[in-house]
PAZAPA-4460 file (N, C-alpha, C; in steps of 0.05 Angstrom, whole numbers, plus 32768, in hexadecimal, padded with zeros to 4 digits):
% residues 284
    n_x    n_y    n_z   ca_x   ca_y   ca_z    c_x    c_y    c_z   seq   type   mol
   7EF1   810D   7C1C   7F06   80FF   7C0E   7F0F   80E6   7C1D     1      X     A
   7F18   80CC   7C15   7F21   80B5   7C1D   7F3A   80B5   7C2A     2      X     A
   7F4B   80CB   7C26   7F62   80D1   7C34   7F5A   80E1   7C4B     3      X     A
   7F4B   80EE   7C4E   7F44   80F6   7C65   7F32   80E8   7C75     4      X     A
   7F24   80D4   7C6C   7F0F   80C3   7C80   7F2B   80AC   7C89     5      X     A
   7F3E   80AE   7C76   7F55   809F   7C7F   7F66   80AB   7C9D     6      X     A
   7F61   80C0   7C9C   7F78   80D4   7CBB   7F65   80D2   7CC9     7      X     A
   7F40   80D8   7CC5   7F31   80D0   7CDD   7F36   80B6   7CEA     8      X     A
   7F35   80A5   7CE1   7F2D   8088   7CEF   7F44   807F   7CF0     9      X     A
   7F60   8085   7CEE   7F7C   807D   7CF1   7F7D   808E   7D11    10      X     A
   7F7A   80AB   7D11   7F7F   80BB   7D2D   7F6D   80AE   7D3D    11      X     A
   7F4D   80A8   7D37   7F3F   809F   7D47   7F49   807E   7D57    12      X     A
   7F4F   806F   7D47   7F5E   8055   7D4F   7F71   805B   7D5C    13      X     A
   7F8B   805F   7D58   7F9C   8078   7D72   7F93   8080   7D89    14      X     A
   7F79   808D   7D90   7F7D   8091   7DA7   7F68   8083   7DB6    15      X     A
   7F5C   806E   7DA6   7F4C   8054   7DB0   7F59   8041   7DC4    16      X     A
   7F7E   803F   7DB5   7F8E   802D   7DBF   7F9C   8043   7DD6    17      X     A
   7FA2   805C   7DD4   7FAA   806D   7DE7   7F96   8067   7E06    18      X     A
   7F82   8075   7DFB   7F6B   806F   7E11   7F73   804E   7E20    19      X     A
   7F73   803C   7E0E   7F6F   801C   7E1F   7F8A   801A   7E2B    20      X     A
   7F9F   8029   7E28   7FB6   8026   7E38   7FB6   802B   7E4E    21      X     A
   7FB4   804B   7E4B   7FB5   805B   7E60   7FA6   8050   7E78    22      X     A
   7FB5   805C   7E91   7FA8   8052   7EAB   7F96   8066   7EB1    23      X     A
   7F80   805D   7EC3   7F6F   8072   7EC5   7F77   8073   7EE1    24      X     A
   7F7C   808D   7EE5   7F80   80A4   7F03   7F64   80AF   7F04    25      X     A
   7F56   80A5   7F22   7F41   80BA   7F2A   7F44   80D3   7F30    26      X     A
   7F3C   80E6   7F29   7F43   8109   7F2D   7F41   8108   7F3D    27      X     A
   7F48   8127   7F4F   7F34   812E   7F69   7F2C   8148   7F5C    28      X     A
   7F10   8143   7F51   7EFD   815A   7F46   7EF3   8170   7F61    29      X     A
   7EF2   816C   7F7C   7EF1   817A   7F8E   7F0F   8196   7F90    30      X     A
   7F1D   818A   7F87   7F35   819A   7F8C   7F47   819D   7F9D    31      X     A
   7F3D   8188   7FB6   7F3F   818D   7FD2   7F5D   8174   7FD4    32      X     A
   7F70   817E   7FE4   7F8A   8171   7FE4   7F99   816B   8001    33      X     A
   7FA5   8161   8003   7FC0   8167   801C   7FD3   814F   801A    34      X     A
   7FE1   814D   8028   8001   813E   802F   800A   8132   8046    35      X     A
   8013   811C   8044   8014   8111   8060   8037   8119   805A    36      X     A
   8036   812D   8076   8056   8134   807A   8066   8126   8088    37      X     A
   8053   8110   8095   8063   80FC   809E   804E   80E2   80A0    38      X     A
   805C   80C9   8099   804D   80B0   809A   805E   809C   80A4    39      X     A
   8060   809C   80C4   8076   808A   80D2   805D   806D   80DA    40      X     A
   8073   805A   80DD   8069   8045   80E8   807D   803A   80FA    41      X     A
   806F   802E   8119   807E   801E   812B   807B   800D   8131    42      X     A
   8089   7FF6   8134   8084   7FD8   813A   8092   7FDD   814C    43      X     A
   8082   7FC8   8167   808C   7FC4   817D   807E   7FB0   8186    44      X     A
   8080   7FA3   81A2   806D   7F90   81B7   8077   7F79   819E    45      X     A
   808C   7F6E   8195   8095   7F5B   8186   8094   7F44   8199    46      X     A
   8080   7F2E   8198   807F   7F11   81A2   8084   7EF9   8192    47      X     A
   80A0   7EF0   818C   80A3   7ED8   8189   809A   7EC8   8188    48      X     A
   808E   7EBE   8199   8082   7EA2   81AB   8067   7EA1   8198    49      X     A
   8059   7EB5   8194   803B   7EB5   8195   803D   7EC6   8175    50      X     A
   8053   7EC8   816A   804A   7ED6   814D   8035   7EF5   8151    51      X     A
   803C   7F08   8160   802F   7F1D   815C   8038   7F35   8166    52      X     A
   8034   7F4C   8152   8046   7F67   815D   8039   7F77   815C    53      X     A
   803D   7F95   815A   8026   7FA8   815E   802E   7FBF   814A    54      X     A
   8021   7FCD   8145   8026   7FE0   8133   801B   7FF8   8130    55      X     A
   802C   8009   8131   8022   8026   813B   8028   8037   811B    56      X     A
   8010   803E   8114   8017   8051   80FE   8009   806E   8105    57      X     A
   801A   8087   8102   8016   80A6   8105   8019   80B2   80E9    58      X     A
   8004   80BB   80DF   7FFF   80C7   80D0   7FF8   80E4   80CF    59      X     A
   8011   80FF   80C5   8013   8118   80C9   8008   8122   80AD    60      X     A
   7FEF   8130   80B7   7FE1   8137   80A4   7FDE   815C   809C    61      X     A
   7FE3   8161   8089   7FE8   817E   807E   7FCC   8183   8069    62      X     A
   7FBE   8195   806F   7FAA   819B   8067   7FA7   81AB   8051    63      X     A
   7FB2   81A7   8037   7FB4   81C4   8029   7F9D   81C8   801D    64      X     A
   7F87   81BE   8017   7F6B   81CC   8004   7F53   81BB   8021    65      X     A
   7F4A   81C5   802B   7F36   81B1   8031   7F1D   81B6   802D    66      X     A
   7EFA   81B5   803F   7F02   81A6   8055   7F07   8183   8051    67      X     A
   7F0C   8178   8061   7F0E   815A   8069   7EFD   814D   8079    68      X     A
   7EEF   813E   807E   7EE1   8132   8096   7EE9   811D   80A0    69      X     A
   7EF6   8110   8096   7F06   80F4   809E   7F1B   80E0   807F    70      X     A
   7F20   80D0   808B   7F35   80C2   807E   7F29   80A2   8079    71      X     A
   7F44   8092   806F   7F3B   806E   8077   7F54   806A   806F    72      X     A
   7F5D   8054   807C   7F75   803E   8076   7F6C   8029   8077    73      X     A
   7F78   8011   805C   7F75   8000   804D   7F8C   7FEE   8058    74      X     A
   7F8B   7FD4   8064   7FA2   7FD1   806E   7F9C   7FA8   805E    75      X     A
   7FBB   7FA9   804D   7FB8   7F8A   8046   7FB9   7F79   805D    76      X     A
   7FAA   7F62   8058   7FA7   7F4C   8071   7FB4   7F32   8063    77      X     A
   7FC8   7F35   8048   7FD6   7F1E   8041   7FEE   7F18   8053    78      X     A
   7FFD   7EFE   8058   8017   7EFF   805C   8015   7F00   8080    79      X     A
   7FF7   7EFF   8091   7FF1   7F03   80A5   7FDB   7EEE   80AC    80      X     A
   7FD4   7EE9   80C8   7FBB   7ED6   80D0   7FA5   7EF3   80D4    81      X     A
   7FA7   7F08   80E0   7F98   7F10   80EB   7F9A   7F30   80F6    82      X     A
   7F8E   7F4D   80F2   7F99   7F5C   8105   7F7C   7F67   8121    83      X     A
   7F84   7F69   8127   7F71   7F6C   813E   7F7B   7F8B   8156    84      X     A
   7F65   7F8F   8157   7F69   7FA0   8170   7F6E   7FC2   8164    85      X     A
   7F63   7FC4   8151   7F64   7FDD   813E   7F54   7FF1   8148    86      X     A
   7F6B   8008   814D   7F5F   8021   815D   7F64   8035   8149    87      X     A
   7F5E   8052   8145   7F62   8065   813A   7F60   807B   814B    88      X     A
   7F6D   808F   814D   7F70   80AC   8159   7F75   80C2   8146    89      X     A
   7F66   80DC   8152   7F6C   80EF   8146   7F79   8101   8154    90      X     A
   7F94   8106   8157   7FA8   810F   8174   7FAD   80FB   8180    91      X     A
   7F9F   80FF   81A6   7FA3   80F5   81A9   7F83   80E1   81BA    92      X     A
   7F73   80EC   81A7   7F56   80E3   81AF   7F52   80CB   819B    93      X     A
   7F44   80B0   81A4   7F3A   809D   819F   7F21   80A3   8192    94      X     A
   7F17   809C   8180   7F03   8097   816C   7EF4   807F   816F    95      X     A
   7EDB   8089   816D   7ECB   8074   817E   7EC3   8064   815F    96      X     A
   7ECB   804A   816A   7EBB   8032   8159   7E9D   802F   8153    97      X     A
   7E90   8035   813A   7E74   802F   813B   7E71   8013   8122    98      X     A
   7E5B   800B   812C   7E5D   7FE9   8119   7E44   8002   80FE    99      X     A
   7E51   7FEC   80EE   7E47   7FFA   80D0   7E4C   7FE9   80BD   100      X     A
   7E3C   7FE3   80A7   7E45   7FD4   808F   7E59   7FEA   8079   101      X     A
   7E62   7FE0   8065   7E73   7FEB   8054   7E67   8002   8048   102      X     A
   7E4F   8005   803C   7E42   8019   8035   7E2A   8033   804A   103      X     A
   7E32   8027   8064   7E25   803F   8074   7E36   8041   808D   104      X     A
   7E4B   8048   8089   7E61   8057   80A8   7E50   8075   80A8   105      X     A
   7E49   8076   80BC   7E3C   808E   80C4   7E4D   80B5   80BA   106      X     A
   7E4B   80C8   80BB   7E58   80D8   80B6   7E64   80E8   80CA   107      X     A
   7E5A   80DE   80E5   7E5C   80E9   8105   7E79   80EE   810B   108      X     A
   7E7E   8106   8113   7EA0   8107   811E   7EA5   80F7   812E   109      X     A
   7EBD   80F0   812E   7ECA   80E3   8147   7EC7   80C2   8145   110      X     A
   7EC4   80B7   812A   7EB8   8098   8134   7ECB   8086   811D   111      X     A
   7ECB   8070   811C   7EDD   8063   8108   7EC8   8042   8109   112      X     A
   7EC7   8042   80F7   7EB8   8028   80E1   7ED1   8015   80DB   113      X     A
   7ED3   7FFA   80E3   7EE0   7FE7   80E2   7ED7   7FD7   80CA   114      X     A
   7EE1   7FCE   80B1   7ECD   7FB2   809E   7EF1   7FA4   8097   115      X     A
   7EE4   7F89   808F   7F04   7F7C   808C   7EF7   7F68   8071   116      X     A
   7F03   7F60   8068   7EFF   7F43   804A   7F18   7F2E   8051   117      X     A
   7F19   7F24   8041   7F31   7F17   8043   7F48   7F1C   8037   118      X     A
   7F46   7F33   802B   7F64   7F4B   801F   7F6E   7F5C   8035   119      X     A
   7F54   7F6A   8042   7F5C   7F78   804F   7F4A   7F85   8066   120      X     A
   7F5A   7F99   807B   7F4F   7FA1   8086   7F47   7FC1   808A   121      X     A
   7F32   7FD1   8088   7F2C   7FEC   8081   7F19   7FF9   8091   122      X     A
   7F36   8009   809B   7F25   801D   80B9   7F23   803A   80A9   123      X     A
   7F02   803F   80AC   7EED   805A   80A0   7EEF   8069   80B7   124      X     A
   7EFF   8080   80B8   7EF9   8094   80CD   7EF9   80AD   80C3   125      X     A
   7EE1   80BC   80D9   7EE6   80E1   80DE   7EF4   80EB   80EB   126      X     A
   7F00   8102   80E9   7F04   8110   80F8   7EF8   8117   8113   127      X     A
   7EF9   811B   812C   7EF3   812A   8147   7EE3   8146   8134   128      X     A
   7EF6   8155   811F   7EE8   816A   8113   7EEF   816F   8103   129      X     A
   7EE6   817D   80EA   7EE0   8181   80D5   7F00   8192   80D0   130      X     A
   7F0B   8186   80BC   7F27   8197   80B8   7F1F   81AA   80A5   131      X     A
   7F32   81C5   80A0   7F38   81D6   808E   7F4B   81D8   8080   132      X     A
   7F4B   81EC   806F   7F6A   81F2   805A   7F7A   81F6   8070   133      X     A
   7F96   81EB   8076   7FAB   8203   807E   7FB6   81F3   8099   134      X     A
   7FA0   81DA   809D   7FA2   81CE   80C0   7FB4   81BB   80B8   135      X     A
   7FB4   81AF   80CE   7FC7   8195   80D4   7FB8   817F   80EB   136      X     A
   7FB4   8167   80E5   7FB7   8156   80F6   7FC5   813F   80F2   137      X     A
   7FC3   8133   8111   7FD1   8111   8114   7FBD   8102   811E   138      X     A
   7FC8   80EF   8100   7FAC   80D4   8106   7FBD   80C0   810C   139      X     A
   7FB8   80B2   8126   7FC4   8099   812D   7FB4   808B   8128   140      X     A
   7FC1   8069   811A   7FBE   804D   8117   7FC3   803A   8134   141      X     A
   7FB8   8022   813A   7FC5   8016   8149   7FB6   7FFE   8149   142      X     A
   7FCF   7FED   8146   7FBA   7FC9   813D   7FD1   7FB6   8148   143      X     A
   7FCA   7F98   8150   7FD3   7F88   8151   7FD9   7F74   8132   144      X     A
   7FF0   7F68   812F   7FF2   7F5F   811D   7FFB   7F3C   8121   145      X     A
   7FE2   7F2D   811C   7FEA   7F0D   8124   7FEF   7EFE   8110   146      X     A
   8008   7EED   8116   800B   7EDA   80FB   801C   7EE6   80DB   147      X     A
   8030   7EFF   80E9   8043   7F08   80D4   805D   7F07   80D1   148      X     A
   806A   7EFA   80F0   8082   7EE9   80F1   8084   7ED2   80D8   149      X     A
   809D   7ECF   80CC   80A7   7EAE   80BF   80B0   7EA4   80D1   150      X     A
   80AF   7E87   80D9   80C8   7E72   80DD   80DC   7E6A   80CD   151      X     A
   80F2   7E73   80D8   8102   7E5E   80C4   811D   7E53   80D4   152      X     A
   8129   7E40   80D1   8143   7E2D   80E0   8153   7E43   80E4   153      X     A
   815A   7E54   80CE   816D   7E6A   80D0   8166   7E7A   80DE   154      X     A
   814F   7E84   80E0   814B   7EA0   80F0   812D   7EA5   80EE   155      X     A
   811A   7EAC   80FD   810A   7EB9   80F1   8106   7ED2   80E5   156      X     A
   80F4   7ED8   80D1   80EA   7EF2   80CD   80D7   7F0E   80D1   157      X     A
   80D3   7F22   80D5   80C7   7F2F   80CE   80C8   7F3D   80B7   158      X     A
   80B1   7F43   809E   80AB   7F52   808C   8094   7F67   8094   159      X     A
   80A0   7F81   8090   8086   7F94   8092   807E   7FAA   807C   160      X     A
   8065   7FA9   8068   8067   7FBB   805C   805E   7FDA   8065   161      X     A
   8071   7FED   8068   805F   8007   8076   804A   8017   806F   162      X     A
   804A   8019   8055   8033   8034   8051   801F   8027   803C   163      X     A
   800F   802E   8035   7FFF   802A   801C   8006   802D   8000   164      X     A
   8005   801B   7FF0   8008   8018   7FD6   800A   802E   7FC4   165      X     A
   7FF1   8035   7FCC   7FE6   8047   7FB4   7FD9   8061   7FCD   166      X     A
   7FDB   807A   7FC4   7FD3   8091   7FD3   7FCF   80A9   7FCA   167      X     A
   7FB0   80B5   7FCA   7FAD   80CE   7FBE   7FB8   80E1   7FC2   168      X     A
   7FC5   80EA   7FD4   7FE1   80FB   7FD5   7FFC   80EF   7FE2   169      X     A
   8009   80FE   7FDA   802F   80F8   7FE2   802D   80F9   8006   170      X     A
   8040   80E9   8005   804F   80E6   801E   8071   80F2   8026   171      X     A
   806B   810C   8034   8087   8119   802B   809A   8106   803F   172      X     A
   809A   80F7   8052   80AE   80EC   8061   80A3   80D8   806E   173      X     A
   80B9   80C5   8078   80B3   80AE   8085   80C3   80A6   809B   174      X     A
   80BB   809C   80AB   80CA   8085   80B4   80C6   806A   80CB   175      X     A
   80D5   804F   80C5   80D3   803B   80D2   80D6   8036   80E2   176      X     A
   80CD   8032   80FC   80E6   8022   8112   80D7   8004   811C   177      X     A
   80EA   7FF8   8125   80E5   7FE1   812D   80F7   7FDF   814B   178      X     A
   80E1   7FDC   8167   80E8   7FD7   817C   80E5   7FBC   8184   179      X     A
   8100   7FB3   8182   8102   7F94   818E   810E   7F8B   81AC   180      X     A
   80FE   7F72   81B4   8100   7F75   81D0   811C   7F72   81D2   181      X     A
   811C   7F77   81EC   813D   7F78   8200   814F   7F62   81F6   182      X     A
   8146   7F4F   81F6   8155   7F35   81F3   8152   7F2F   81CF   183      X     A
   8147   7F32   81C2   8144   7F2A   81A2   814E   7F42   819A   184      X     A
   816D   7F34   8187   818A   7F42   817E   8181   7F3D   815D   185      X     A
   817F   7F4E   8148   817E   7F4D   8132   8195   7F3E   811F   186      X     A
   818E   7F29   8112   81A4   7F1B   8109   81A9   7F2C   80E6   187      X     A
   8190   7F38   80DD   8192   7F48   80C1   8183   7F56   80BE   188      X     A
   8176   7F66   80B6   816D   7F7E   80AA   8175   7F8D   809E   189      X     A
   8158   7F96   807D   815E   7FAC   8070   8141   7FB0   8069   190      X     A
   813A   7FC0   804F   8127   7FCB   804D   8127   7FC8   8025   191      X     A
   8107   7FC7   8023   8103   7FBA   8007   80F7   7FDC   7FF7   192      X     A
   80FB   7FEE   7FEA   811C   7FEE   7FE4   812E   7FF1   7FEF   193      X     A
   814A   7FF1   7FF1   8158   7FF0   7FFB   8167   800B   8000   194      X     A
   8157   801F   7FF5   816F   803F   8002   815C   8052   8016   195      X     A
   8152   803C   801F   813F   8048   803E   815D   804F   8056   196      X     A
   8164   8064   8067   8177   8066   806F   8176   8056   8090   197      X     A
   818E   8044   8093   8188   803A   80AF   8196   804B   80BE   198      X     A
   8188   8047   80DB   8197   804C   80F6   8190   8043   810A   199      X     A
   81A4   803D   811E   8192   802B   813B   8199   8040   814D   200      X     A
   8183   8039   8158   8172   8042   816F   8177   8041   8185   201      X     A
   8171   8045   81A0   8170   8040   81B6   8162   802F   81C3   202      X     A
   8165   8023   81DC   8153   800A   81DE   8151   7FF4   81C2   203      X     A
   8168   7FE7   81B4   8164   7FD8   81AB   814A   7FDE   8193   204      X     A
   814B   7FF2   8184   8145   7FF6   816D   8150   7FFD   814F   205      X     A
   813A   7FF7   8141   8145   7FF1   811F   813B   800C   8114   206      X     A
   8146   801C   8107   8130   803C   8105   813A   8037   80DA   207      X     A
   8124   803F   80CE   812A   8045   80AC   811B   805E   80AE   208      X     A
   8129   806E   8098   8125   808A   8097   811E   808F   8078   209      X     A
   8106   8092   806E   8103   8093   8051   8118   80A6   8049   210      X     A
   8123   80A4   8028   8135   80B5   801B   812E   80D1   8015   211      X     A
   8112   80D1   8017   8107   80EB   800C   80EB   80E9   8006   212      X     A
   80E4   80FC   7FFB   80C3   80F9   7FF5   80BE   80E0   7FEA   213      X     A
   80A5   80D3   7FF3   809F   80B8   7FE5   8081   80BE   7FD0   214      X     A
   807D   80D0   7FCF   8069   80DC   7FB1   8050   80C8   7FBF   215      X     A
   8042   80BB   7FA9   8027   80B1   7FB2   8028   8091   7FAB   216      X     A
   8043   8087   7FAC   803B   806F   7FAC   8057   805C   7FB8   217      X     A
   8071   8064   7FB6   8084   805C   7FC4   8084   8057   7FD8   218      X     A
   808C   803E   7FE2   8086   8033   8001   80A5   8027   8003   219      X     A
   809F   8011   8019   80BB   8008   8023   80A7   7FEA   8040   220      X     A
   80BD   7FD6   8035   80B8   7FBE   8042   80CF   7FB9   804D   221      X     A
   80CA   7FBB   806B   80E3   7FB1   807D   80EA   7F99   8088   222      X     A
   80FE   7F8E   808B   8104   7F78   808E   8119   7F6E   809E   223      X     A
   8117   7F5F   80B6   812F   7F59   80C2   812A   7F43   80D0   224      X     A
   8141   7F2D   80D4   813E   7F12   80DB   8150   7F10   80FD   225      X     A
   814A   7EF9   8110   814E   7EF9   8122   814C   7ED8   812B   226      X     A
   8158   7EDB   813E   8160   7EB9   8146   8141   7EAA   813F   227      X     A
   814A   7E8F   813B   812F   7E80   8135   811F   7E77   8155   228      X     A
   8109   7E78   8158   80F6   7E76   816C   80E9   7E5E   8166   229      X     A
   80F3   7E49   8177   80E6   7E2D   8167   80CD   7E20   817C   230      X     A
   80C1   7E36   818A   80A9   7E39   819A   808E   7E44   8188   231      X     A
   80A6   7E4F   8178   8089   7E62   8164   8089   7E4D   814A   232      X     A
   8068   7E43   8146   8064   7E3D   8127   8064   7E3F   8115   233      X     A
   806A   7E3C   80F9   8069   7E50   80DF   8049   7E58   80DD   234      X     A
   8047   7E6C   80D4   802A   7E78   80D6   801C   7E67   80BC   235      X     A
   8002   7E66   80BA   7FFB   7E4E   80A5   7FF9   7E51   808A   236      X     A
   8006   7E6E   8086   800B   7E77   8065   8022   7E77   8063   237      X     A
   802D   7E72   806D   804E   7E7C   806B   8057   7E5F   8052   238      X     A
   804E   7E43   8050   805F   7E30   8048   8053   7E3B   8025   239      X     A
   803D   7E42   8027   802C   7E48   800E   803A   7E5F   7FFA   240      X     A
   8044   7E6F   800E   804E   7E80   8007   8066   7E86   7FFA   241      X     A
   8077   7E79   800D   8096   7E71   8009   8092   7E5C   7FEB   242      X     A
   807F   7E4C   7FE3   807F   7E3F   7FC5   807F   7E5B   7FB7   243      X     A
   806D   7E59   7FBB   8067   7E78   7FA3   8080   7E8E   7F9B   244      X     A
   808E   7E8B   7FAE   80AC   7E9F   7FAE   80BB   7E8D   7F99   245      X     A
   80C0   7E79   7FA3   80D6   7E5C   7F93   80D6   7E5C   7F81   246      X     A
   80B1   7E5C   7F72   80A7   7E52   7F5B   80A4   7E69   7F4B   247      X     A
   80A4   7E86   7F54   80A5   7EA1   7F4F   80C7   7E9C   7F3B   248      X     A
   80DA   7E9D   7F47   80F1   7EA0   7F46   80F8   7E8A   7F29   249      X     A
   80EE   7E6D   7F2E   80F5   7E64   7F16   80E4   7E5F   7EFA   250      X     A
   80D4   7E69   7F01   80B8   7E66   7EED   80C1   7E7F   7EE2   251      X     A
   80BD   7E76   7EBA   80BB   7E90   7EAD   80A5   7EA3   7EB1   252      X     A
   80A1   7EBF   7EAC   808D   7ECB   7EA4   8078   7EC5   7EA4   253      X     A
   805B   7EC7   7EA2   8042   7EC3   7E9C   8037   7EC9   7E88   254      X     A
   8031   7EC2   7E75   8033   7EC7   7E59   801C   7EDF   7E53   255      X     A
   8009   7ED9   7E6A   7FF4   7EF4   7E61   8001   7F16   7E7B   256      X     A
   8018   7F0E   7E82   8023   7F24   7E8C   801F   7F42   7E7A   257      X     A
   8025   7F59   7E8D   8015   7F6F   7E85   8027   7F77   7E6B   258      X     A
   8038   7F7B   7E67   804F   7F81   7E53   8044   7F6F   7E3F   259      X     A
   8042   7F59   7E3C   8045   7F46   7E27   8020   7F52   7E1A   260      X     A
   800C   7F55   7E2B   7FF2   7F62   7E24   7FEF   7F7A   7E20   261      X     A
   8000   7F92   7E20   8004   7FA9   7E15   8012   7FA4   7DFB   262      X     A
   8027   7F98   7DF8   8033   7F87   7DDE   8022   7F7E   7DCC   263      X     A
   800E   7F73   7DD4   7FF3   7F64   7DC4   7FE6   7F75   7DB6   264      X     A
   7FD9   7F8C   7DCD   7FC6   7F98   7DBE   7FDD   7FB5   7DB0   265      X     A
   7FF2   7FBC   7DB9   7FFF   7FC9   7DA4   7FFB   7FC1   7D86   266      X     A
   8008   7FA6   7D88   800A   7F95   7D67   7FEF   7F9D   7D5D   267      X     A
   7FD6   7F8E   7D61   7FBF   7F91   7D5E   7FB1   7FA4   7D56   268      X     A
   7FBB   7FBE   7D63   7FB6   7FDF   7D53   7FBE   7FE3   7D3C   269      X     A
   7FD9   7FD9   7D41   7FEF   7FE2   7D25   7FE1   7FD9   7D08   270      X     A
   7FDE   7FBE   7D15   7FD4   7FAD   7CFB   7FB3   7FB2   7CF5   271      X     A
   7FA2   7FBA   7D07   7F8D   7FD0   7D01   7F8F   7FE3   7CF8   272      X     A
   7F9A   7FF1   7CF9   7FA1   800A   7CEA   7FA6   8007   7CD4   273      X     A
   7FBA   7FF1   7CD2   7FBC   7FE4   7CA8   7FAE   7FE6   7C9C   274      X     A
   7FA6   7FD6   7CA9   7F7F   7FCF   7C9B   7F78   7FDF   7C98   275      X     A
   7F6B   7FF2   7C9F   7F61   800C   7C9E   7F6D   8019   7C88   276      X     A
   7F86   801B   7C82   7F90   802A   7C73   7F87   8018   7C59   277      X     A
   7F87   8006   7C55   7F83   7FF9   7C40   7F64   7FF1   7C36   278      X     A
   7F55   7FF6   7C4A   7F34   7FFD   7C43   7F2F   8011   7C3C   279      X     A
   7F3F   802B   7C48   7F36   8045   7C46   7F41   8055   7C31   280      X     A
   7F5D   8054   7C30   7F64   8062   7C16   7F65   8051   7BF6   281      X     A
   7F59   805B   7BE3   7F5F   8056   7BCE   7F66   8076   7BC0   282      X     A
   7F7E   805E   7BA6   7F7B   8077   7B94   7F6E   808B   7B84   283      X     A
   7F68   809F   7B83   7F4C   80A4   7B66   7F56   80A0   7B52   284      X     A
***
């Protein structure tokens, strides 16, 4: 019947435009899971003069399905000249560096594969040993970071983003600190969002305390300004950058922005589907 070849190809169009919406999530068809119960990061060794600080990330790992053989962190290289000096540990043992292209890091315990682009930088490591359901370890980060200071007349800055974007499991807790030397007095700081909890520290530290579980993709960019250092240069993205903010701020929209192209092909179904109705059904 024509009313019924009419509900086929009306439902089928439906979930043509369902399907092209929807985001696609990679499963984990293995089944295999765990939680970072804690994902702190430390900045310290803060140099002025020379634009470069150091950065210590510990990563507390909860094992609930495994096994595991190793991990990787994806680290952006925008908004920076350079990081260098990238170590990995598992405890408190060092992981030996082996040279490798992108498609053959060896499978050997204990080793970590270095590759970088111009997005970013991505350290491939194993484990020392093969984890199970039920374990726990701590994977330490540790890198130099050159060329992530601003200049500015007022003060300079630091911006730091802590965790990764996007992450196949939750991160039940966090937290920030920032150790600044003896003599460099913070003129402002806060944290992007803004209900990260502060407290200072001892020895002249900045400490943020996530609010609560940050699920698999909530992060936090910290931020705090300090007398201007007119020894240190603006780093050579920084003027490029600061346009892009200005021109961000007074420039409308982008007309092929994501909203306005979900809008598009919404309309576009609707008025497909008319059609359809008007090819497909007649009266008898």
């Amino acid at each position: 019947m024509r009313i019924t070849r009419f509900i086929v190809v009306s439902l089928l169009t439906v979930l043509v435009v369902v399907l092209t919406l929807a985001d696609t999530v990679e499963g984990h068809a293995d089944n295999r899971s765990l939680v970072w119960t804690r994902w702190d990061v430390a900045i310290s060794q803060i140099d002025t003069t020379n634009n470069v600080f150091h950065v210590t990330e510990t990563h507390q790992l909860n094992i609930l399905t495994g096994p595991y053989n190793g991990g990787d962190r994806e680290i952006p290289l925008g908004r920076m000249t350079d990081i260098r000096n990238a170590q990995v540990f598992d405890g408190d043992t060092p992981l030996k560096q082996v040279q490798s292209t992108v498609n053959d890091c060896p499978t050997t315990t204990g080793i970590v594969c270095v590759w970088r682009s111009d997005e970013q930088l991505v350290l491939y490591w194993n484990f020392i040993k093969q984890v199970q359901s039920g374990q726990t370890r701590t994977i330490r980060y540790e890198y130099d970071v050159f060329g992530a200071l601003r200049s500015y007349p007022a003060g300079d800055q630091l911006f730091w983003k802590a965790l990764a974007d996007n992450r196949p499991f939750p991160v039940l807790a966090s937290q920030v600190t920032i150790e600044l030397p003896a003599d460099l007095k913070p003129q402002k700081y806060t944290t992007y969002p803004a209900n990260w909890i502060f407290s200072q520290g001892d020895n002249n530290t900045l400490i943020f305390n996530s609010p609560g579980n940050l699920g698999t993709s909530d992060n936090v960019e910290v931020r705090f300004q300090y007398p201007h250092n007119p020894a240190m240069a603006p780093p050579p993205w920084q003027a490029a950058y600061d346009n892009s903010i200005r021109s961000a701020v007074t420039m409308p929209p982008p007309s092929d922005s994501p909203s306005i192209a979900i809008a598009s092909v919404t309309v576009f179904a609707v008025l497909f589907t008319f059609l359809l109705v008007l090819w497909t059904y007649r009266p008898s």
